[in-house]
Backbone as a ProteinNet text record, in pm:
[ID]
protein_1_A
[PRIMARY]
XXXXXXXXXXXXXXXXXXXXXXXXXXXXXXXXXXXXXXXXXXXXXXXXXXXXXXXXXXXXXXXXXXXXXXXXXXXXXXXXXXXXXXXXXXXXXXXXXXXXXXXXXXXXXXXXXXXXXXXXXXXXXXXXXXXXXXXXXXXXXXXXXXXXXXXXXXXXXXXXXXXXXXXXXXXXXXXXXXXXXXXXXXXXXXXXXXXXXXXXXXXXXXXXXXXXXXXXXXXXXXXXXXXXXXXXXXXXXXXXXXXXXXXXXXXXXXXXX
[TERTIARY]
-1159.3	-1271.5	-1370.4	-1415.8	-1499.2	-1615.8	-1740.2	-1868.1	-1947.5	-1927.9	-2003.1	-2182.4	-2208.8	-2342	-2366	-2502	-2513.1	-2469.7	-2449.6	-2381.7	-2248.8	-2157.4	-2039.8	-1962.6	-1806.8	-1731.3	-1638.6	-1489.7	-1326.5	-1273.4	-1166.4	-1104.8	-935.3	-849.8	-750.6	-595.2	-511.6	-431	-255.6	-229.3	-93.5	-4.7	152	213.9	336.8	409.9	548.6	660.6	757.1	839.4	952.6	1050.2	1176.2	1246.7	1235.5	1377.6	1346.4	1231.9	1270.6	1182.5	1089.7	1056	907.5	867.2	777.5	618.8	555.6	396.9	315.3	162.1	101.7	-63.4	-124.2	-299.9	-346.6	-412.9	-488.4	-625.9	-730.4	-904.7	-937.6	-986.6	-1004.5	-1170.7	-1242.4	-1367.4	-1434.3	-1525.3	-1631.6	-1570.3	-1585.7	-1546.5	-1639.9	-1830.1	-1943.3	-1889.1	-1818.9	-1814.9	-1717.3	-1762.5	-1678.3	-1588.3	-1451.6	-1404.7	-1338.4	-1393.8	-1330.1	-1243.9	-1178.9	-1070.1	-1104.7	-1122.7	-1218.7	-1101.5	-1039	-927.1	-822.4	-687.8	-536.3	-609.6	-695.4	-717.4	-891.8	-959.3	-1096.9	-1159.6	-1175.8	-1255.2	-1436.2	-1500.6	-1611.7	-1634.8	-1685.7	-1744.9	-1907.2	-1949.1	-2085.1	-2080.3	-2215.1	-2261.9	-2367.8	-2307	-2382.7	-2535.5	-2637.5	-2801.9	-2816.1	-2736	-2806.1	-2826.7	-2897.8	-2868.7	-2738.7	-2742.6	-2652.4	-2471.1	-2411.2	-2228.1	-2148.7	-2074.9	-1985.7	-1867.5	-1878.1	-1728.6	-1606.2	-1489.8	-1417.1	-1285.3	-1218.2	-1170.2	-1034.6	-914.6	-796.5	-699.1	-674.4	-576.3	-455.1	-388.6	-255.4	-135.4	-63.8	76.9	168.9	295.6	432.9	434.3	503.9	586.4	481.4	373.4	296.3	225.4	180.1	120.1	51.6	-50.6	-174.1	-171	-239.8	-245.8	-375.3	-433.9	-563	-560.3	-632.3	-651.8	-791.3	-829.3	-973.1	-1012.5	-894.6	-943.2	-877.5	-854.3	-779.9	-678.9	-590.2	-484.7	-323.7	-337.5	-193.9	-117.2	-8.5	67.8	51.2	28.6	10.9	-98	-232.9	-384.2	-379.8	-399.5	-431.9	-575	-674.7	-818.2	-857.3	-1028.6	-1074.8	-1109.8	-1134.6	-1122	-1286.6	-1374.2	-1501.9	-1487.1	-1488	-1513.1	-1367.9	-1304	-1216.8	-1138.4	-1210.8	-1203.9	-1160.8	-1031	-964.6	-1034.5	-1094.9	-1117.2	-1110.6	-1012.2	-979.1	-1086.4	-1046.3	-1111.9	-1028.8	-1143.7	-1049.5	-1012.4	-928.5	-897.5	-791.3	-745.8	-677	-585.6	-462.5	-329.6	-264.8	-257.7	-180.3	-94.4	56.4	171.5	257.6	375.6	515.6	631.9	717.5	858	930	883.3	938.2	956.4	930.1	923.6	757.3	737.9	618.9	471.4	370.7	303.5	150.1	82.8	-99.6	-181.7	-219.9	-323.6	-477.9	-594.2	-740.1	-780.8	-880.9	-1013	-1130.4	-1220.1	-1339.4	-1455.1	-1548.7	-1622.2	-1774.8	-1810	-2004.5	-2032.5	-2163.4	-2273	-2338.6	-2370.9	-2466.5	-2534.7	-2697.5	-2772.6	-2766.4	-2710.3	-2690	-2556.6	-2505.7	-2395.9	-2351.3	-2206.5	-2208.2	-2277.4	-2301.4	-2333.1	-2172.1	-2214.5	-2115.3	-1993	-1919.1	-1798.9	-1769.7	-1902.3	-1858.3	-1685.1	-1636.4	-1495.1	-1522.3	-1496.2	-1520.2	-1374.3	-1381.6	-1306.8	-1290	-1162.7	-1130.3	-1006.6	-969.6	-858.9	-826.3	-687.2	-700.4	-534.6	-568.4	-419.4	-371.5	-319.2	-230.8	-126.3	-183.8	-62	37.1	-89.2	-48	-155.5	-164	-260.1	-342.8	-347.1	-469.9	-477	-456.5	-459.6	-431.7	-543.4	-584.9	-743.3	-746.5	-891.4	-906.7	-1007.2	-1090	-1178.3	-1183.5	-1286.9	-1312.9	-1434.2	-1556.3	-1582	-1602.4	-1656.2	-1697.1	-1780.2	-1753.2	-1766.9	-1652.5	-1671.3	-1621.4	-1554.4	-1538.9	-1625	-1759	-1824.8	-1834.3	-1844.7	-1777.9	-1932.4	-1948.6	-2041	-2046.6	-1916.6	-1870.8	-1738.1	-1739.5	-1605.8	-1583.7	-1471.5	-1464.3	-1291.5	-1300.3	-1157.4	-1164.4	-1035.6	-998.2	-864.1	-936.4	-818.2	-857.1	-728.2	-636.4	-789.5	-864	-945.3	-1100.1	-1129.6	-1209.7	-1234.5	-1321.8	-1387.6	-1484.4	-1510.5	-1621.3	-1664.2	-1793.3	-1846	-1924.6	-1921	-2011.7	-2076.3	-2175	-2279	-2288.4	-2372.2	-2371.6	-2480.5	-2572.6	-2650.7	-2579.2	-2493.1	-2415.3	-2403	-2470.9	-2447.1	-2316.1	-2320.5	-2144.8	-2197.3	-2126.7	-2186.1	-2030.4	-2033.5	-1897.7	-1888.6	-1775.4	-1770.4	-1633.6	-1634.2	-1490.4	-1437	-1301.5	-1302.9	-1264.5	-1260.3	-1217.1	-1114.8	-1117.5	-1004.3	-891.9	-757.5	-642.4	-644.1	-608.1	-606.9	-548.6	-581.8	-518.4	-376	-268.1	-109.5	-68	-196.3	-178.1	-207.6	-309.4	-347.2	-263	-176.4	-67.3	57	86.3	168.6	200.2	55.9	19.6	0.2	-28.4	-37.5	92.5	227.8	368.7	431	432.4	483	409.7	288.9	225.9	306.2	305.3	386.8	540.6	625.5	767.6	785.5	655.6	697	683	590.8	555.5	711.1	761.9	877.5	1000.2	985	1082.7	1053.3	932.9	918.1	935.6	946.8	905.5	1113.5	1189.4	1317.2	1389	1326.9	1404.2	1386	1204.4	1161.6	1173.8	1151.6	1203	1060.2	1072.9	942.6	897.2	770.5	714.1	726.2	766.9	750.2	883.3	1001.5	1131.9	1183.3	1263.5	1319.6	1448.9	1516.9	1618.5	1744.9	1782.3	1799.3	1914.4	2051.9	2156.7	2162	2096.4	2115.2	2058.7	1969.1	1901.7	2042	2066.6	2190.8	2282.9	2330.1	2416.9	2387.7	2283.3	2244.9	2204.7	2175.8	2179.4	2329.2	2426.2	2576	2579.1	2613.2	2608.1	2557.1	2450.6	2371.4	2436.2	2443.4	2500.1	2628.1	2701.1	2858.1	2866.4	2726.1	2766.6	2699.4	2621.3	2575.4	2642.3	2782.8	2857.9	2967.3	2957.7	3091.8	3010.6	2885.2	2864.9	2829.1	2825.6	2805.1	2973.7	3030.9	3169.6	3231.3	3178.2	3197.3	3171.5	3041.2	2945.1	3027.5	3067.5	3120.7	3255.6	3342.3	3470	3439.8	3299.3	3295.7	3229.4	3149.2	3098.1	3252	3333.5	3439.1	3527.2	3574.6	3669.3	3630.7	3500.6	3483.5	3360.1	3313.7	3147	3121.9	3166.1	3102.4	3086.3	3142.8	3143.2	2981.2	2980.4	2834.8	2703.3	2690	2560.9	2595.8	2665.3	2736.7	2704	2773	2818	2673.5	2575	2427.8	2371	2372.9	2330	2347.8	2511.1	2537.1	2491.4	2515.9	2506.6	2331.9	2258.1	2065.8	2077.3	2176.2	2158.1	2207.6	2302.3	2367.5	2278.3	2222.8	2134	1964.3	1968.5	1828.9	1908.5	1970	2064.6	2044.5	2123.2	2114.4	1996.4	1902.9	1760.9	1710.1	1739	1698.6	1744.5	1917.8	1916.2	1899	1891.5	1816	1648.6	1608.6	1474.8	1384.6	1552.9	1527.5	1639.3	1705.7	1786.3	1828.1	1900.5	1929	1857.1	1782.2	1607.6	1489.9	1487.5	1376.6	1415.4
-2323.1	-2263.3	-2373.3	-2365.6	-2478.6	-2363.6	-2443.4	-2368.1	-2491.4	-2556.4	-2676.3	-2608.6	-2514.1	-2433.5	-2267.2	-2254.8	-2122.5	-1987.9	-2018.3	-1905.4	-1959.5	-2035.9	-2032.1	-2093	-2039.9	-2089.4	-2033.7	-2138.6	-2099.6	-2130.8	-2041.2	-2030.8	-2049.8	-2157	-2214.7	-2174	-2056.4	-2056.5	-2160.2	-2177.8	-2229.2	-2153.2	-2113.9	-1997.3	-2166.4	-2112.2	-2223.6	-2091.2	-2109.4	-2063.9	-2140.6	-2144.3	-2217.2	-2159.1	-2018.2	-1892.6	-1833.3	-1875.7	-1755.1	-1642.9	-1614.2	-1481.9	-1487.3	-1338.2	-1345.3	-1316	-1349.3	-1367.8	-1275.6	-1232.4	-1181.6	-1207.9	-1177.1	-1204.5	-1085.8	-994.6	-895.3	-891.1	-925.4	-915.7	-764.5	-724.9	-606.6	-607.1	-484.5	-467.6	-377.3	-313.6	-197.7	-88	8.8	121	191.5	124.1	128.5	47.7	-28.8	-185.8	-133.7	-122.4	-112.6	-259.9	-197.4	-348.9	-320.6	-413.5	-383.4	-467.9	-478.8	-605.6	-600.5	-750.8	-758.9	-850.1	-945.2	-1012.7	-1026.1	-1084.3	-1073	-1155.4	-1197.3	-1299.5	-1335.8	-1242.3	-1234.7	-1046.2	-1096.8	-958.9	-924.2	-815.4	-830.7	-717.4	-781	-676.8	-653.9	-488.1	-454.2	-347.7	-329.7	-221.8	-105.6	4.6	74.5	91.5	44.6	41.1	-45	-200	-309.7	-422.4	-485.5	-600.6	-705.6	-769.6	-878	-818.1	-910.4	-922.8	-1025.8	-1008.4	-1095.8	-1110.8	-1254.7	-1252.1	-1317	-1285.7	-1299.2	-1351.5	-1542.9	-1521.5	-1599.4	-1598.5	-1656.2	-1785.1	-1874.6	-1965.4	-2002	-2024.8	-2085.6	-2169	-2195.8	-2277.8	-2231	-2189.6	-2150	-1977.1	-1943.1	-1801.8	-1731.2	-1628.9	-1560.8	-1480.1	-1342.6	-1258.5	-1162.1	-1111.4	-1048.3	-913.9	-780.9	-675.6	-614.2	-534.1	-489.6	-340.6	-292.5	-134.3	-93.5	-38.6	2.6	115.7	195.3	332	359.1	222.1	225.5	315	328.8	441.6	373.3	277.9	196.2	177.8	184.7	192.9	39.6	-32.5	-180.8	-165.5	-72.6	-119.9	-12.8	-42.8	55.2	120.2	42.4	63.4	-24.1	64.1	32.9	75.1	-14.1	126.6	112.3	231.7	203.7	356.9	265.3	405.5	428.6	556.8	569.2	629.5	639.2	665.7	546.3	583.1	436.6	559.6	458.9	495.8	432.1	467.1	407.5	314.5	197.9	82.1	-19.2	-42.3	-175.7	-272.7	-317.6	-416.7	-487.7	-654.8	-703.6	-808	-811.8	-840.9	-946	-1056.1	-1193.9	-1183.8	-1196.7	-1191.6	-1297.5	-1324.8	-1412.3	-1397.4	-1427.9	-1398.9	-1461.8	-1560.5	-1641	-1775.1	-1817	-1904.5	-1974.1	-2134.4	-2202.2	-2215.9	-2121.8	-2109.3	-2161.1	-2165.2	-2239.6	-2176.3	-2049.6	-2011.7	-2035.4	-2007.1	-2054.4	-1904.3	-1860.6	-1765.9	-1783.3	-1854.8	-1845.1	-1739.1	-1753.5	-1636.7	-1712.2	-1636.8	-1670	-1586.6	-1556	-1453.1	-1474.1	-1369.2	-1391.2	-1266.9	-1344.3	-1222.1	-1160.2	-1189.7	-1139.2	-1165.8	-1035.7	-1019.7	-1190.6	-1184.1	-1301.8	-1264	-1347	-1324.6	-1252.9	-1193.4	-1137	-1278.1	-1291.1	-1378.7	-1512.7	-1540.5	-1620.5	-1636.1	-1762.4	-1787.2	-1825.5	-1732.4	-1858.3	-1959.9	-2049.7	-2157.9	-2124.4	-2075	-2196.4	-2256.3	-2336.6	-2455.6	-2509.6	-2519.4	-2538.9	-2684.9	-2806.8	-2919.5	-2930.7	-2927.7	-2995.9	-3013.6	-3120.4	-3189.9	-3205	-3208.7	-3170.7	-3109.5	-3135.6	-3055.6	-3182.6	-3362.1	-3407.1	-3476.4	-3401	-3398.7	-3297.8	-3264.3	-3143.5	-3153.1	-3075	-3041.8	-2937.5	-2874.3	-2725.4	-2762.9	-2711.2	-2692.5	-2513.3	-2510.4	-2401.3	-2407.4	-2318.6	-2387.3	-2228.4	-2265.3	-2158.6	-2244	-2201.3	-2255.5	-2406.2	-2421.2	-2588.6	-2665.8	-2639.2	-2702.1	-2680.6	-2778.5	-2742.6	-2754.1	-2629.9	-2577	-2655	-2630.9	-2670.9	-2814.1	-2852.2	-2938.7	-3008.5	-2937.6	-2971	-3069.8	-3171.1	-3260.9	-3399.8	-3328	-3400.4	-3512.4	-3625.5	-3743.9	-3837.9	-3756.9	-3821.7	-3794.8	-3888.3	-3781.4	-3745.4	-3802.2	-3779.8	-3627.2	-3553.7	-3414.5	-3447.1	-3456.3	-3529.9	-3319.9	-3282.2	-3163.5	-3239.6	-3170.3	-3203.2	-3092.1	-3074.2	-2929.9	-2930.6	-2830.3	-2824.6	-2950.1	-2956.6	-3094.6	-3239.5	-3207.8	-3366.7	-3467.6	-3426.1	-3458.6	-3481.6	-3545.9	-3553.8	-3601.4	-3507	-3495.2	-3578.8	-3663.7	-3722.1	-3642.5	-3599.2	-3570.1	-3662.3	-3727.9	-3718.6	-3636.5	-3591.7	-3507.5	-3504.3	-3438.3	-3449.1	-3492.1	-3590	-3640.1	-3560.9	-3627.3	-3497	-3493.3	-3343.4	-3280.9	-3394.4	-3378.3	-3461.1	-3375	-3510.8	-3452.2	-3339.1	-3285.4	-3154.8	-3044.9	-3071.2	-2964.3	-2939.8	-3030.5	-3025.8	-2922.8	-3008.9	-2942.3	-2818.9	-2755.4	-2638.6	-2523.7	-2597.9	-2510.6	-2465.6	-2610.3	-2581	-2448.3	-2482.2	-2451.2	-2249.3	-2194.6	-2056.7	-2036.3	-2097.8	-2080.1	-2052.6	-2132.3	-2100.7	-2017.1	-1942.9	-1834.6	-1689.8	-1726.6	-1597.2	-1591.6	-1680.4	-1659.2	-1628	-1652.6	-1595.1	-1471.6	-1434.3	-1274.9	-1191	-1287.5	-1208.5	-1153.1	-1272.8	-1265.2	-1167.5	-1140.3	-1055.2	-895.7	-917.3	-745	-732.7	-793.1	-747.4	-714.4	-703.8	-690.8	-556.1	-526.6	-328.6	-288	-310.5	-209.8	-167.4	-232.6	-228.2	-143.2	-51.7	38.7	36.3	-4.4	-20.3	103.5	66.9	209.8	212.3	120.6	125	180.9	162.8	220.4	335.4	369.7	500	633.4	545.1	637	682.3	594.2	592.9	717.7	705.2	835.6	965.9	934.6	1106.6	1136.2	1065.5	1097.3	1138.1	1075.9	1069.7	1275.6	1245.1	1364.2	1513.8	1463.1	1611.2	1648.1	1539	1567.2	1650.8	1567.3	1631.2	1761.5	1801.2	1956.2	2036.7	2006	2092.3	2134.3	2024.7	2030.8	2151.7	2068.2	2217.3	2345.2	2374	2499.5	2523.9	2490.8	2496.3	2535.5	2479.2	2486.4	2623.9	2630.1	2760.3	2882.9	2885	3016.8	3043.8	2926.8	2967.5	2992.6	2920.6	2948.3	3154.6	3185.5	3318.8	3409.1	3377.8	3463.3	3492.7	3344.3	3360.8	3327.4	3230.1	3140.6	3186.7	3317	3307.5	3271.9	3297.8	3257.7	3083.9	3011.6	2882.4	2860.8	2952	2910	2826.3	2920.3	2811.3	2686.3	2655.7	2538.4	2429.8	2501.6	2415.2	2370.9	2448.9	2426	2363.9	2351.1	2248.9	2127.5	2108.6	1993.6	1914.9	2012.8	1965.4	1912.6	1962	1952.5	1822.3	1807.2	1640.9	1537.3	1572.1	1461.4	1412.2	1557.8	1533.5	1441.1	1503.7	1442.1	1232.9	1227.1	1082.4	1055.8	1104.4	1027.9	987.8	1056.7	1038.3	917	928.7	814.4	675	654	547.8	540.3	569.7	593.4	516	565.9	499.6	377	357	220.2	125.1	143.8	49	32.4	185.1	148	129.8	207.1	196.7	97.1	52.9	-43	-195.5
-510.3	-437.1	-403	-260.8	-244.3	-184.8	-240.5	-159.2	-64.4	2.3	109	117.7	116.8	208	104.5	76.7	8.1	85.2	243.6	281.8	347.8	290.6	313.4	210	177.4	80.1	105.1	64.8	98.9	-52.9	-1.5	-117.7	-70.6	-113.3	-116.7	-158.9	-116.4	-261.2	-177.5	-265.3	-243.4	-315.5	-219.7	-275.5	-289	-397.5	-410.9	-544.8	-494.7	-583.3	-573.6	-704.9	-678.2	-663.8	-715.3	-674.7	-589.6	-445.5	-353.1	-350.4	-509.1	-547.9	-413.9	-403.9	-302.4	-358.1	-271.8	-372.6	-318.1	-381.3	-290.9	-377.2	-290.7	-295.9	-234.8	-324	-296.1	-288.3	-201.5	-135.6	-200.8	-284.1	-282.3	-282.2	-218.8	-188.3	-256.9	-278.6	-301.9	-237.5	-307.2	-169	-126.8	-98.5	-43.4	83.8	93.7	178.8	321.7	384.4	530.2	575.7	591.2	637.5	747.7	852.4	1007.9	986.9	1102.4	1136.5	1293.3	1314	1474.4	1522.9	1453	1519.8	1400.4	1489.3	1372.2	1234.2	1262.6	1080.8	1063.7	1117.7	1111	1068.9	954.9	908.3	925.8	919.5	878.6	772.1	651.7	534.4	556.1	559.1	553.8	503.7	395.2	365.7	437.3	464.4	606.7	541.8	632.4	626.4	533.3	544.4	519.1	546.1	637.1	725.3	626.4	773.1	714.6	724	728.4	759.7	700.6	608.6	569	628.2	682.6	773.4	703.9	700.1	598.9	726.2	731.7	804.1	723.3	755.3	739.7	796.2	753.4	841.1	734.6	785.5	686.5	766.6	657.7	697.6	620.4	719.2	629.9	693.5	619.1	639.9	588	612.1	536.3	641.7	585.9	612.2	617.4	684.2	614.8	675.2	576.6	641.9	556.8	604.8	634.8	566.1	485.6	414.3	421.1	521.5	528.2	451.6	420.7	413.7	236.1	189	62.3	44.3	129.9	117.6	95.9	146.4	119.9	22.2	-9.9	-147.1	-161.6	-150.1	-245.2	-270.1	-238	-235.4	-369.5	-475.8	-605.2	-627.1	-595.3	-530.5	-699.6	-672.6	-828.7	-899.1	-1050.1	-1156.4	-1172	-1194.8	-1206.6	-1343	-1461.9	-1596.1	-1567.4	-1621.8	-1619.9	-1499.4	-1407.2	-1291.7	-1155.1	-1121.1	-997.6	-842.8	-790.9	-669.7	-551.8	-446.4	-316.3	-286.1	-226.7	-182.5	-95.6	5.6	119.7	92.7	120.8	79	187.4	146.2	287.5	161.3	217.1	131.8	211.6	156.5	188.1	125.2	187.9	132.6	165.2	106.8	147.3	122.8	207.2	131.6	51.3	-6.3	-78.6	-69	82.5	121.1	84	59.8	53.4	190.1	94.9	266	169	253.3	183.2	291.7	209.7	296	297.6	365.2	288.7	372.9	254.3	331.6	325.6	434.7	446.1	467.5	404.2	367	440	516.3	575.8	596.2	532.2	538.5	630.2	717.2	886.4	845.8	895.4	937	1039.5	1132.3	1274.1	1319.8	1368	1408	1546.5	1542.4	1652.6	1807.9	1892.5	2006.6	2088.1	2189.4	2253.7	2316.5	2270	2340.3	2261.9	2166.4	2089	2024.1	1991.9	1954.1	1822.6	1699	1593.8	1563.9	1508.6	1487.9	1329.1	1252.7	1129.6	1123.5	1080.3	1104.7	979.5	963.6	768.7	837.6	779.8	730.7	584.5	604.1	479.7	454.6	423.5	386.8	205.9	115.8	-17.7	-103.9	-200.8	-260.2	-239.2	-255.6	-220.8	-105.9	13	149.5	224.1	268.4	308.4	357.7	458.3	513	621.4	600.9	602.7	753.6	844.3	960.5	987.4	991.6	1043.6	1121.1	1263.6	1343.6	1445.7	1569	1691	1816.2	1905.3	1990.9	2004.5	1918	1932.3	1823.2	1788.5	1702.7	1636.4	1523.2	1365.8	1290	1207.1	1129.9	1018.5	975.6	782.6	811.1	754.6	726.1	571.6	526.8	380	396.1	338.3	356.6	200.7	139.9	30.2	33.6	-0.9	43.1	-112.5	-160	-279.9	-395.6	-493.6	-538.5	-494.5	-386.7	-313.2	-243.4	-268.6	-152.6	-69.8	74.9	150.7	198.8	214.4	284.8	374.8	472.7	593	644	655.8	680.6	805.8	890.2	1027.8	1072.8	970.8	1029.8	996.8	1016.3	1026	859.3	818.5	693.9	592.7	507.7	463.1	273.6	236.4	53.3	13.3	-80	-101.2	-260.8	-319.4	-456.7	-525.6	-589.2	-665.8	-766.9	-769.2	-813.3	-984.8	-1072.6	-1204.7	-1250.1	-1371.5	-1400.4	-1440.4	-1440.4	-1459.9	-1604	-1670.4	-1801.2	-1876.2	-2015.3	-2078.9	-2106.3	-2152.6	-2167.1	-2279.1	-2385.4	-2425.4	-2361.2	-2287.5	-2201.1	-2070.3	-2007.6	-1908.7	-1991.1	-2116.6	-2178.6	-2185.6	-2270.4	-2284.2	-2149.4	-2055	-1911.6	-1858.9	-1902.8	-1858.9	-1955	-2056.2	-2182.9	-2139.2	-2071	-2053.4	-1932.2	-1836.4	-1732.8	-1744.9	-1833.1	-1878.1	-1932.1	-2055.6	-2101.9	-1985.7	-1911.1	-1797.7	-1752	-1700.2	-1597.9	-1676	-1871	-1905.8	-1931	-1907.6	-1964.3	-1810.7	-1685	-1584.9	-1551.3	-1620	-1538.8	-1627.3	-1798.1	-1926	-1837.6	-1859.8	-1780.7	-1664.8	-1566.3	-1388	-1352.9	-1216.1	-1182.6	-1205.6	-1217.1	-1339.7	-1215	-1076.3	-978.7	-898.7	-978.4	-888.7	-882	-823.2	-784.4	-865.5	-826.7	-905.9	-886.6	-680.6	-647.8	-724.9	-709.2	-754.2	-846.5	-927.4	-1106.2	-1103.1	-1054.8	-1012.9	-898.8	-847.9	-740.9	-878.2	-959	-1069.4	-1129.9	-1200.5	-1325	-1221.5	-1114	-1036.3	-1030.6	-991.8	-981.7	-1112.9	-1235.5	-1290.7	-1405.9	-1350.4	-1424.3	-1294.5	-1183.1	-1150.5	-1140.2	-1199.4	-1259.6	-1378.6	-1471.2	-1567.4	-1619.6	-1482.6	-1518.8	-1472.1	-1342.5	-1268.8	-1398.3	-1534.7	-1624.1	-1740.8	-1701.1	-1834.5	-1771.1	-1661.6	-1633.3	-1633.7	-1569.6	-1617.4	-1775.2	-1828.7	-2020.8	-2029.7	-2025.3	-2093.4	-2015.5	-1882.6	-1825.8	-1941.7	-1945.9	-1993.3	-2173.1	-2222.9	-2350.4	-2349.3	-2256.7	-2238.8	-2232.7	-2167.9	-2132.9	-2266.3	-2329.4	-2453.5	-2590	-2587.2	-2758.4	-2757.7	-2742	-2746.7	-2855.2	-3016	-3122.7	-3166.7	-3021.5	-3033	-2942.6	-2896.3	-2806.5	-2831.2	-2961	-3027.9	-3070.7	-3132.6	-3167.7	-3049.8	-2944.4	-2804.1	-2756.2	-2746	-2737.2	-2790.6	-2902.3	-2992.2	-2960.6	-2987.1	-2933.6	-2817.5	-2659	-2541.5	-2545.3	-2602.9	-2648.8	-2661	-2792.9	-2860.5	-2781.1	-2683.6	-2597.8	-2493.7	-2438.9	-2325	-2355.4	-2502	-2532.1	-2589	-2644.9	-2655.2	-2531	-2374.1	-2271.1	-2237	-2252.8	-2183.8	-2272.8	-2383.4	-2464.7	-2397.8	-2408.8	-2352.7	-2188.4	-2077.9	-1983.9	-2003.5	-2101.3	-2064.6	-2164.1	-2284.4	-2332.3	-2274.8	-2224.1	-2162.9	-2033.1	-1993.7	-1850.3	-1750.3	-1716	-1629	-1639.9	-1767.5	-1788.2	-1718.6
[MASK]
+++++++++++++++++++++++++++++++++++++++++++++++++++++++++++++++++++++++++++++++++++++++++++++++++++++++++++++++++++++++++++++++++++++++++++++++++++++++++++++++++++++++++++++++++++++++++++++++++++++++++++++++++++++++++++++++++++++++++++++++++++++++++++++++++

């Protein structure tokens, strides 16, 4: 996260996977907060009867893509929890398929809406994580400019100005360690359990076959036990209780999970 100016600041993420897996970044808002969408990657957040507009805009590189929930209704948008109570909220979702993409969202607070026809400008390079640089701008002229070369951050404000920072030294080799070592365990816990939202139609198609075979067999059973073995009936009930309550068991410690 870089802040250059008290009313402006971006925020950086870089998506990388080695298997492919796909990522996502969820903006979630107030659900006081109105969120338009004025262009494909320019938002504005406002609260109705209070001056002022937060413009919320997007640029990236790579395979990635953004979609917009004003009305918090979207099945990826969960909303928020306020007490024990989750309540719908807007929100705007950066996604990927798996492929390596680096997106940035810049955020400026305006007291006044833009002039009619204004173009705003943001513009994001990079090249790695320490090369890379950020332009703001409307119209061609650049407001903000934030650009990091190797450990150097230079900001440049709209008055021409240029703040140099260097940046922090790298962790020491326990603390690298320790960062690898949280990360390896996530991805072994992520590849044992699967992702908490998968479908899992195949196996799911399975136990419906599965379960309406084997209710066509016991209605089958029970007719021919009613006709000739009734005093086997209870017995047979019993049993079929314990099997059905067994399947459900493993069903929902093993096969489904």
């Amino acid at each position: 996260m870089i802040q250059p100016g008290e009313l402006f600041w971006a925020v950086i993420d870089a998506f990388h996977s080695d298997g492919g897996e796909a990522g996502e970044i969820i903006w979630r808002f107030p659900p006081d907060v109105q969120l338009r969408q004025v262009e494909r990657y320019r938002f504005l957040l406002q609260r109705p009867g209070q001056p002022g507009v937060l413009e919320m805009t997007f640029a990236g590189i790579g395979n990635w893509l953004i979609e917009a929930d004003g009305l918090g209704t979207a099945s990826w948008n969960s909303g928020m929890k306020y007490g024990a109570t989750v309540t719908p909220s807007p929100a705007v979702r950066v996604s990927t398929d798996g492929a390596d993409a680096v997106v940035a969202a810049a955020f400026e607070w305006r007291e006044l809406p833009r002039a009619s026809g204004a173009s705003p400008l943001f513009e994001l390079r990079w090249h790695d994580a320490e090369a890379w640089s950020l332009t703001k701008g409307v119209d061609g002229a650049s407001r903000f400019a934030v650009e990091r070369v190797a450990d150097q951050l230079s900001m440049t404000g709209p008055t021409g100005a240029t703040r140099r920072l260097d940046m922090a030294a790298p962790a020491a080799d326990s603390a690298t360690r320790s960062m690898e070592e949280s990360i390896s365990s996530y991805r072994k816990a992520a590849r044992h359990y699967g992702h908490p939202f998968r479908l899992k139609l195949v196996r799911r198609t399975k136990v419906t076959a599965v379960i309406v075979g084997a209710s066509i067999l016991q209605a089958t059973f029970f007719l021919l036990i009613s006709t000739r073995y009734r005093r086997w009936r209870p017995h047979a009930t019993g049993a079929i209780i314990i099997g059905w309550l067994a399947f459900a068991l493993f069903l929902q410690r093993s096969f489904l999970t």
